[in-house]
SEDRENKOL-843504 format. One record per residue (C-alpha): x, y, z. Coordinates in steps of 0.2 Angstrom, whole numbers, plus 5000, padded with zeros to 4 digits. Each point is the difference from the previous one (the first is absolute). Example, Ala and Ser with C-alpha at 12.3 -4.5 7.8 and 13.67 -1.06 7.14 Angstrom:
506249785039
500650174997
//
This chain:
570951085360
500350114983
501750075010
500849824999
499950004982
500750204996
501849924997
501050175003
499450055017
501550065012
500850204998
501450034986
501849935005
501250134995
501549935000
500749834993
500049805008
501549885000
499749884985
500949854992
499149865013
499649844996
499049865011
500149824990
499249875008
499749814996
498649954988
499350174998
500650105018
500950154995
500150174997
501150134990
499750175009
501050074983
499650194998
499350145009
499250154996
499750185007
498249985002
498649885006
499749854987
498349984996
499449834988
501149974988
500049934981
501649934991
499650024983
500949934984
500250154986
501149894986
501049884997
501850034991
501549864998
499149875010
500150125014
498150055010
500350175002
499150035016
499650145009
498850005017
498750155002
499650045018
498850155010
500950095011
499750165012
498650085005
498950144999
501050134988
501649895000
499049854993
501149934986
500049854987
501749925002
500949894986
501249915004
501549874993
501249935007
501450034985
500450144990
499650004983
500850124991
499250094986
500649954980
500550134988
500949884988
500849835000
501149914987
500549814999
501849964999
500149884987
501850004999
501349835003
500950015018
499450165007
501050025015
499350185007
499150154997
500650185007
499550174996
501550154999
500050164997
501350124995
501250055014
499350185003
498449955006
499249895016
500349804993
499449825005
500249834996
499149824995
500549855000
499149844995
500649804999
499249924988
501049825006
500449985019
501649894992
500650154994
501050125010
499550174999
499750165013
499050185000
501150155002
499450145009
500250174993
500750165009
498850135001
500650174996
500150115015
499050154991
498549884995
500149945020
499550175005
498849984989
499149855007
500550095019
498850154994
498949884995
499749925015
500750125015
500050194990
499850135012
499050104990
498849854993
500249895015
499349844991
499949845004
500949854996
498449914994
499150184993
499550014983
500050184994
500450024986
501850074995
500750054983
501049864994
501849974993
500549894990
501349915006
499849834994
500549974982
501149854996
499549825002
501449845001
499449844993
501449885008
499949834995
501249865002
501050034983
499950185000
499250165006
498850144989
499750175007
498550084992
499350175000
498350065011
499550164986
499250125010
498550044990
498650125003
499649995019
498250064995
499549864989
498849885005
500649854995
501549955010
500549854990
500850134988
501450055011
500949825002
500749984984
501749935000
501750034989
501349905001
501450105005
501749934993
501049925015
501949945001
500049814992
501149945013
498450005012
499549854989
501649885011
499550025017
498650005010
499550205007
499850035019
499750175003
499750164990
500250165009
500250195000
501750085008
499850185003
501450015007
500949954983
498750064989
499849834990
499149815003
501049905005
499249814995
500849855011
500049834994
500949835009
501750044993
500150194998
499250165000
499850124985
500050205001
498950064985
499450194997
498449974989
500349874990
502050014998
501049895013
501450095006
500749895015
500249815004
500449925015
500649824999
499849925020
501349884997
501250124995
499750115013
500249865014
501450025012
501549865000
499649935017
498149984996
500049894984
499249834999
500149864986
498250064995
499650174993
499450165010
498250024995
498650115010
498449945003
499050175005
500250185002
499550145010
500250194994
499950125014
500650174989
501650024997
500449825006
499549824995
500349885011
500249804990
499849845009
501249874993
499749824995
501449955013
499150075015
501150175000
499450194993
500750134988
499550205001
500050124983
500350165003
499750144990
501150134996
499150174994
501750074992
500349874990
498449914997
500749875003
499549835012
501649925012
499749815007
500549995019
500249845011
499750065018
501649935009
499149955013
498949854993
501449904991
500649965015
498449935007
499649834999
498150035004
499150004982
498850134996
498249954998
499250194994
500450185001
499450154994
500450215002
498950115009
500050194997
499750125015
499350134992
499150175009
500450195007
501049875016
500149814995
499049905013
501349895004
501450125006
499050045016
500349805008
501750034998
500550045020
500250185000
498850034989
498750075013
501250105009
500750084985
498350064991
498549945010
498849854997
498550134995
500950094989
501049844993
498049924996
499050134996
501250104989
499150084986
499749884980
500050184992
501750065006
500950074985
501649875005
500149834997
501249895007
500349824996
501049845008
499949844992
500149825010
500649834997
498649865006
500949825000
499449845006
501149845001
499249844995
500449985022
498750125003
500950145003
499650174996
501350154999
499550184996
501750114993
500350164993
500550024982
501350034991
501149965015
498749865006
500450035018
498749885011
498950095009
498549875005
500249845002
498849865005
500449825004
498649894995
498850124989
499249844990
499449945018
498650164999
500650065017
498450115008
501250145001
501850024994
501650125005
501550014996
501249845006
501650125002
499550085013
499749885013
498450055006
499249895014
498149974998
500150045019
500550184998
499050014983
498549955005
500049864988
499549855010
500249814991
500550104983
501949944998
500749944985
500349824997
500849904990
498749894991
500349815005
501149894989
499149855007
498350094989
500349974982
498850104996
500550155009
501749984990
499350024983
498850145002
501150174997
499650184992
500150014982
499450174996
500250165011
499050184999
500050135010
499050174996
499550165012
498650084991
499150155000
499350105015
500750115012
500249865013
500549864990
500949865007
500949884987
499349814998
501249884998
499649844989
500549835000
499649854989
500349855004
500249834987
498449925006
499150164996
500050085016
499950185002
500750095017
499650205002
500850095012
499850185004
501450115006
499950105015
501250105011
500449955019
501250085012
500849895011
500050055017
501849945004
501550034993
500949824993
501750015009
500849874989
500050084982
501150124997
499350194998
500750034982
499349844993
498250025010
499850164992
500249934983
498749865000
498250025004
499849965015
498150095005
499349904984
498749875004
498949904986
498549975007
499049834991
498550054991
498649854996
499250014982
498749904996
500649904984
499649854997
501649845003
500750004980
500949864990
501850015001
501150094991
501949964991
501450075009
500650064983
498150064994
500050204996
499350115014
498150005001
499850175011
499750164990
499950155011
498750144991
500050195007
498450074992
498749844990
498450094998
500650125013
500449855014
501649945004
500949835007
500449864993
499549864985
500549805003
500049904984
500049814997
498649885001
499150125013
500350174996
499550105012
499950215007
500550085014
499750195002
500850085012
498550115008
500350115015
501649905002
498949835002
499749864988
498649974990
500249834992
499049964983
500449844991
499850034978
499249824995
499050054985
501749984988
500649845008
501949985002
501150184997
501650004994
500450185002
499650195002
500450144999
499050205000
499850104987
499750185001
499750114983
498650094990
499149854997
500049915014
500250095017
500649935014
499849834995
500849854998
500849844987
499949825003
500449854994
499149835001
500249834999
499149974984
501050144992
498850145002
500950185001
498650105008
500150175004
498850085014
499450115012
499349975016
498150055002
499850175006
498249945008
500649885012
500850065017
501749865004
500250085017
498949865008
500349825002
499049984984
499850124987
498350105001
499050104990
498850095009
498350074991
499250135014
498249954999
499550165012
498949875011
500249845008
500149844992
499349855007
500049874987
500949974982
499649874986
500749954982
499150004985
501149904989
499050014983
500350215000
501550015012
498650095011
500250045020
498350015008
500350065017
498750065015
500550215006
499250085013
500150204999
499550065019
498550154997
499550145009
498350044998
498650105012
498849905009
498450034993
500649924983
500649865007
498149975008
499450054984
500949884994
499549895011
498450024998
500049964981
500449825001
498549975012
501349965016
498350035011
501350095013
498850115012
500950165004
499550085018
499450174998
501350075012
501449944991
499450064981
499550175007
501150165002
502150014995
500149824999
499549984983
501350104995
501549915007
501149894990
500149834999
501649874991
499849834994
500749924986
499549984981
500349854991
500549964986
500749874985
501350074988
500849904986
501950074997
500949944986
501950004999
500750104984
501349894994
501250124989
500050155014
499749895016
498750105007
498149945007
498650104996
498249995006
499049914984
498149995008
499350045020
498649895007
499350115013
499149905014
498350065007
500050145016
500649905016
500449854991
501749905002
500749904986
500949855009
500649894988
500350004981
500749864992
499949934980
499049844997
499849874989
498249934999
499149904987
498550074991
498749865002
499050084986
501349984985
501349915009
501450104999
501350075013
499850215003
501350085010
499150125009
500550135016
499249955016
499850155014
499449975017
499350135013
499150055014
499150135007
500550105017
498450065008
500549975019
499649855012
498150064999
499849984984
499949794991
501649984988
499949974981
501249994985
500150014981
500549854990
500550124984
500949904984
500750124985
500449944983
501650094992
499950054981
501249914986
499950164992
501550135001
499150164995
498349975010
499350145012
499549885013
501549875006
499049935011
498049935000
499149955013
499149844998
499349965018
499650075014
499449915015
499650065020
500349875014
499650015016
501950015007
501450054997
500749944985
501949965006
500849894985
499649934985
500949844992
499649904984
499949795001
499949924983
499250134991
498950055017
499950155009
500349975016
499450165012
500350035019
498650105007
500250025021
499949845007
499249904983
501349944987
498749964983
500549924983
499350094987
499749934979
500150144987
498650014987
500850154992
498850125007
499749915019
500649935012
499349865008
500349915015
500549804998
500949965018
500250105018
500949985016
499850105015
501750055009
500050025019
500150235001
500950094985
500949924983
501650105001
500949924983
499649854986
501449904992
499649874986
501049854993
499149904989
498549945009
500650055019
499450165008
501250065016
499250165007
500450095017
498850055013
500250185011
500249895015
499949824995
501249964991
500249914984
498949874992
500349904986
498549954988
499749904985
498950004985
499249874992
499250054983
498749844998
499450035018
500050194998
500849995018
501150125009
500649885014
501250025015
501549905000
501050055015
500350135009
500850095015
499249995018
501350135006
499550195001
500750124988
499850184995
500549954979
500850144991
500349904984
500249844993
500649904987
500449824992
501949955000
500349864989
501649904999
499949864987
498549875005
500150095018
498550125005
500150135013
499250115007
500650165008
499250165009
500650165010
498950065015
500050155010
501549975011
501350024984
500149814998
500049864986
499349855003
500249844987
498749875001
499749824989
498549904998
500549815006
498249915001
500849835004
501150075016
499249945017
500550215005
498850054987
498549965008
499449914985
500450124990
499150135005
501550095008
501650084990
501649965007
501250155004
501649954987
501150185005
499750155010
501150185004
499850185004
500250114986
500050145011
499150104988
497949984994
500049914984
498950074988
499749904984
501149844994
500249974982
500549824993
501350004987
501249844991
501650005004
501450024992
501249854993
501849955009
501249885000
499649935014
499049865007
498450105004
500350044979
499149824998
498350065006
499050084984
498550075008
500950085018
499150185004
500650145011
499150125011
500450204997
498950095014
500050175002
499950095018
499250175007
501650055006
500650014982
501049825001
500149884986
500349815004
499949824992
499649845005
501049874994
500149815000
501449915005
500749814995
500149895016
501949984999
500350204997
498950015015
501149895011
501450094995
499550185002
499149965016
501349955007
501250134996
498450145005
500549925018
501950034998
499750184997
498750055014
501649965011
501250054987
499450194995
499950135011
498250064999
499550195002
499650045017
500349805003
498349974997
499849814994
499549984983
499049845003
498950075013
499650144987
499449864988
498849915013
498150014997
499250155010
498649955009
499750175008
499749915017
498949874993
500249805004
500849934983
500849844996
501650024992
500149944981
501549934992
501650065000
500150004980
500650174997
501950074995
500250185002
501150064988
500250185005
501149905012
500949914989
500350144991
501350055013
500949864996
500950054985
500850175011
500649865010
502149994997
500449884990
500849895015
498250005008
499149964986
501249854998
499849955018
498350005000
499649914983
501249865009
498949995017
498349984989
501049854990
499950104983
501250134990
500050204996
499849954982
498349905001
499150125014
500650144988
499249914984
498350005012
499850175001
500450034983
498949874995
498650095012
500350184992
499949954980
498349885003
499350165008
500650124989
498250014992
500250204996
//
């Protein structure tokens, strides 16, 4: 019976499960499988450690692994970076915020908006190609062969040391003074000077400021020029509207609207739809403005471009070019070596038309190379149009390009307004491909090579060669949640980072910032809450900060960071593992102290005549056969498991645990349960918080089973010897399984007997009882109600009455189940009750005493039921989170976050009766609409499993979401279709599920 109650039973998983699934169901039915990890989940504790900006900063504390790989896990969802200094922007109509640095070192870029009326873009800065290497060492060096996520450490140069202040009627460069890297306080190195600046910044607003090595100089670009300055002396302008060819001028003026530097080249997009290319020119130091004869003459209007640089010993994409394979070899075109002492460099044009089309050409002679028809559709895979490729002889089935329906307003106002593409490091990187569109959509793709095995007779040979024909872009899902949508003419939001706290990937500003690292050439998404809305960002790399990073807020907060060095964000949630050397079973929160009491088992190896000694010293009354005491068997060895309670305590400045105090438990005793409780001292009627631990003795089937009731008392004072006191101590005659407090009562499950105990302040005395059918597996409380699980009778939901002194039963369920854990879900006046049973499923149940199906109300009515697929350990009830949406109406709504053995993370979730509808019926439209792996049927997965038992199926109130979920990979065309079948639009089903995602977003 003790077994059903050691919560991390099962072997160590070694490797990683899918995450990012959510079940939502009606009225408290659903379930947000949201993040895994690598070892088995025992209970778990979300614990609250401060409260900053109205923000709950939240992090969830979880046992995981067993035996010499038992950990204690904390967990958040977000990442929140850690402050070295911040400073308010005070100053009238600050436009934006970028960091510089002088042009023979690496630079980067900030931008911030401080009013969306205002136009205003981020510029990306070129880094230098010396510094690259640099970061390549850093992450793929032959000799140190680091990781991108390793944090060794490495000396530091500084290469950060101007800051631009750009605000709408001007722009302030300031100085970082390196000071001495040694010093303690950090604070001392960000102290700005104001570094004189040309006054004719003042007239316009800035778009980008950037590094030319080529030229050897900045060049700053603002919506009617660009200016050339070494150090702080201009020495070139460039007027556009002088520069503007004959045939292309309009009654407006020529103004640009963004900029993207790809060394020595920045490419402008124009107000008018059209782009410009700079050049720099190393002889003369000098910039030239080019209009690329091919795009005046188009009538399509460009929605975004940008440059991406092909850097490395062989640029990746020069082996899809149709030759390329014959010529040198696909092993020898990907695996070239980072370290060759030759770099060689081509630099690409990325535009897409506000039609949808996207065109990859070569600069300076912008030759196309790629193109795509319909790239704003999100196509599942992507190839190059020119070539004529049937999705017969590609392999390719149902993947052609089309046109997006004229007849779908919708489809016609969605486009691309921002483009990236980035390959980084590793010595079989692919390049990612980014797309984002105005209703805050993001589309990855991954490049890939693909020989096709016939020829295409009907392009000519020489104009075959030239494009890339053997590229393929490959979509890539990334869980972000849907966001708000974004101004056609709003700066780029995407910052690409090569080495943030020795990480790379990219950063997403605007009202949900978010991460992605690039980790193993997979995405690890982690949203950034704890700052609210983020204008900008940018890294920063010098003596005082290494590897870290600037950002602007909404409120006006400049914040410079570093990302903790504890946490691990090559997980679907950042963890920090503490390696406890023993396996955990069960963790609590001692809010008062910011103390973790958690049960540890250390397995022992001891000989067998002191285990019958010890035995034989608590009076067991075991009688040992002559025979088997007599000759070598004595001296044989026998394991079992010691127990005990330690308190860890976070260290808030370093970020490390440490073991305050043990609590050894007595020899074959098992602590089960330990929990913090409330009660009331009867004596001198005040409330104590005390520390409640139960446990039970294992001395074989022979032998009756007993218990401890033990209650601790924690000292106020910081310097005492003894953290812990303790205050009672009490045997039973079971096994003490759980422990609970009801108003100031200690409530204490012992076997099959659940008793209600007063506290005097020195005993405990029993005031109420009720007797459970085998074994009380788990107690929940809310206010007066008791819901408790049996081993194999289910759940039973009890009530007490204080005047009566009476623990009476209300209802309960006449089904057999093996409980695993249970919990209250509570959504507004609505009470549920749900549990999980031995066959990985979750069951919901109401209390309905005036329904005929009741029985009178001694029976609770199933409201929900599915298969987890995985044994759900321990639920925890938290708030949710406000949204804008209906469900935002309903004050007192509660999720479920469950943890499961197999390492698995979920949340169950209540659901409006309208959303419900609406999801349900597009839950039916995908199971037919998706293709599933193996085409295994979703639904079927989701039904209860009865393990060949009778059972009547329960209500069908449940919505997968890791279903849904594959709606947004959907094209765009699909998406659309669908929404019309179910009688609803893209726009609502997409404010659902980001509705969904922000109430849950508890951590």
């Amino acid at each position: 019976m003790t077994g059903a109650n050691t919560l991390t039973s099962g072997s160590t998983s070694s490797g990683t499960v899918t995450g990012g699934r959510i079940i939502l169901g009606r009225v408290g039915t659903g379930q947000q499988l949201a993040d895994i990890l690598t070892k088995p989940l025992g209970q778990k504790r979300l614990v609250q450690l401060m409260v900053k900006i109205g923000v709950e900063e939240i992090k969830q504390v979880c046992c995981s692994g067993h035996g010499k790989n038992g950990t204690l896990s904390a967990l958040q969802q977000s990442v929140r970076p850690d402050l070295i200094t911040e400073v308010l922007q005070t100053g009238d109509d600050l436009g934006e915020v970028t960091e510089t640095v002088d042009y023979n070192v690496q630079a980067s870029t900030i931008a911030a908006e401080k009013h969306s009326s205002h136009q205003a873009a981020r510029w990306p800065i070129d880094e230098q190609r010396q510094q690259l290497q640099e970061c390549e060492w850093w992450y793929d060096g032959q000799q140190e062969q680091r990781s991108p996520h390793n944090h060794a450490h490495t000396p530091v140069k500084p290469t950060c040391n101007k800051l631009c202040l750009i605000a709408l009627n001007g722009t302030i460069i300031m100085s970082l003074n390196l000071v001495d890297p040694l010093a303690r306080d950090s604070s001392r190195g960000w102290e700005g000077n104001n570094i004189p600046s040309t006054s004719a910044l003042k007239s316009s607003n800035l778009l980008s400021h950037s590094n030319v090595e080529a030229v050897e100089v900045e060049v700053e670009v603002y919506a009617k020029g660009a200016r050339v300055l070494d150090g702080s002396f201009m020495t070139q302008e460039l007027n556009f509207s002088v520069h503007t060819s004959e045939s292309s001028l309009s009654s407006e003026p020529l103004a640009a609207v963004s900029a993207s530097i790809a060394d020595p080249y920045v490419l402008l997009k124009m107000l008018d739809g059209t782009i410009r290319l700079l050049i720099g020119d190393h002889s003369t130091c000098t910039v030239s403005i080019n209009a690329p004869a091919i795009f005046p003459s188009s009538s399509e209007r460009i929605s975004s471009c940008t440059l991406y640089l092909d850097r490395g010993p062989e640029p990746w994409l020069r082996k899809t070019h149709t030759d390329a394979w014959i010529s040198t070899g696909i092993g020898e075109a990907t695996d070239a070596n980072d370290n060759s002492s030759h770099d060689q460099s081509d630099i690409y044009c990325l535009i897409c038309y506000e039609s949808g089309k996207l065109e990859i050409f070569e600069v300076p002679s912008f030759k196309c190379v790629f193109s795509v028809e319909n790239f704003v559709s999100g196509p599942a895979i992507m190839f190059d149009a020119f070539s004529h490729i049937s999705t017969k002889d590609s392999g390719i089935g149902g993947l052609n390009a089309i046109k997006v329906s004229v007849e779908k307003e919708e489809a016609s106002n969605i486009k691309i307004v921002e483009l990236a593409m980035h390959r980084w490091s590793g010595q079989f990187s692919r390049p990612f491909l980014f797309g984002l569109l105005n209703d805050g959509t993001l589309l990855c793709y991954h490049a890939y090579c693909y020989e096709s095995s016939e020829s295409n007779p009907q392009c000519p040979h020489n104009a075959a060669d030239s494009r890339l024909r053997n590229l393929r872009f490959r979509r890539v899902s990334i869980d972000l949640s849907p966001r708000d949508d974004i101004s056609s003419l709003v700066r780029p939001r995407i910052t690409v980072f090569n080495n943030v706290g020795g990480y790379e990937g990219l950063f997403l500003c605007g009202p949900r910032p978010a991460w992605v690292f690039v980790c193993r050439q997979r995405f690890r998404v982690h949203p950034q809450v704890c700052d609210g809305s983020i204008l900008a960002f940018t890294v920063l790399h010098n003596v005082n900060c290494c590897r870290g990073l600037i950002y602007v807020t909404s409120q006006g907060f400049l914040k410079i960071c570093q990302l903790p060095s504890a946490y691990n964000y090559d997980n679907y949630w950042p963890v920090q593992k503490v390696a406890l050397h023993g396996t955990p079973h069960q963790v609590t929160y001692y809010a008062e102290q910011s103390l973790y009491p958690l049960i540890v088992s250390v397995p022992v190896i001891r000989p067998l005549n002191q285990v019958l000694s010890s035995m034989a010293d608590q009076e067991l009354g075991l009688h040992i056969e002559n025979d088997f005491t007599s000759g070598d068997d004595l001296q044989k060895v026998y394991t079992f498991d010691e127990f005990e309670v330690r308190i860890m305590e976070l260290e808030k400045p370093s970020g490390r645990w440490e073991s305050r105090f043990t609590i050894p438990m007595q020899s074959f005793e098992n602590a089960l349960t330990v929990r913090m409780v409330t009660l009331q001292n009867t004596s001198t009627k005040e409330t104590e918080t005390l520390m409640a631990i139960g446990t039970a003795y294992v001395q074989g089937e022979d032998v009756a089973a007993r218990g401890r009731v033990l209650l601790f008392s924690f000292s106020k004072s910081e310097n005492s010897q003894n953290l812990v006191t303790e205050v009672y101590s009490k045997e039973s005659k079971g096994a003490v399984s759980a422990v609970a407090s009801l108003q100031g009562h200690l409530l204490i499950a012992s076997g099959p007997k659940i008793t209600l105990n007063k506290w005097t302040g020195s005993e405990l005395t029993a005031v109420a009882f009720y007797d459970a059918p085998l074994h009380v597996v788990s107690l929940n409380i809310v206010k007066n109600f008791v819901l408790f699980g049996d081993i194999h009778k289910s759940i039973y939901f009890l009530s007490w009455k204080e005047q009566g002194s009476q623990l009476s039963l209300l209802a309960k369920d006449f089904g057999s189940l093996d409980c695993f854990a249970t919990e209250f879900l509570i959504d507004g006046s609505t009470l549920s009750l749900v549990v999980s049973d031995s066959n990985k499923n979750v069951q919901i149940f109401y209390y309905a005493p005036k329904m005929v199906e009741s029985w009178k109300g001694q029976k609770l009515l199933p409201r929900a039921e599915f298969h987890v697929g995985a044994h759900v350990s321990k639920f925890l009830r938290l708030q949710m989170l406000p949204t804008q949406g209906i469900a935002s109406e309903k004050t007192n709504r509660f999720a479920l976050v469950f943890g499961t053995l197999d390492g698995g993370i979920g949340c169950i979730a209540p659901v409006d009766e309208l959303t419900f509808r609406r999801l349900q019926s597009l839950q039916r439209k995908l199971v037919d609409a998706v293709p599933h792996a193996c085409g295994l049927n979703p639904r079927s997965f989701r039904h209860f499993n009865s393990n060949g038992k009778a059972h009547r199926p329960g209500p069908d109130n449940i919505i997968d979401f890791e279903l849904l979920s594959h709606y947004e990979m959907l094209s765009l065309e699909e998406q659309l279709e669908i929404a019309q079948q179910i009688g609803t639009t893209r726009s609502q089903i997409r404010s659902n599920f980001s509705d969904f995602l922000l109430g849950t977003s508890f951590l």
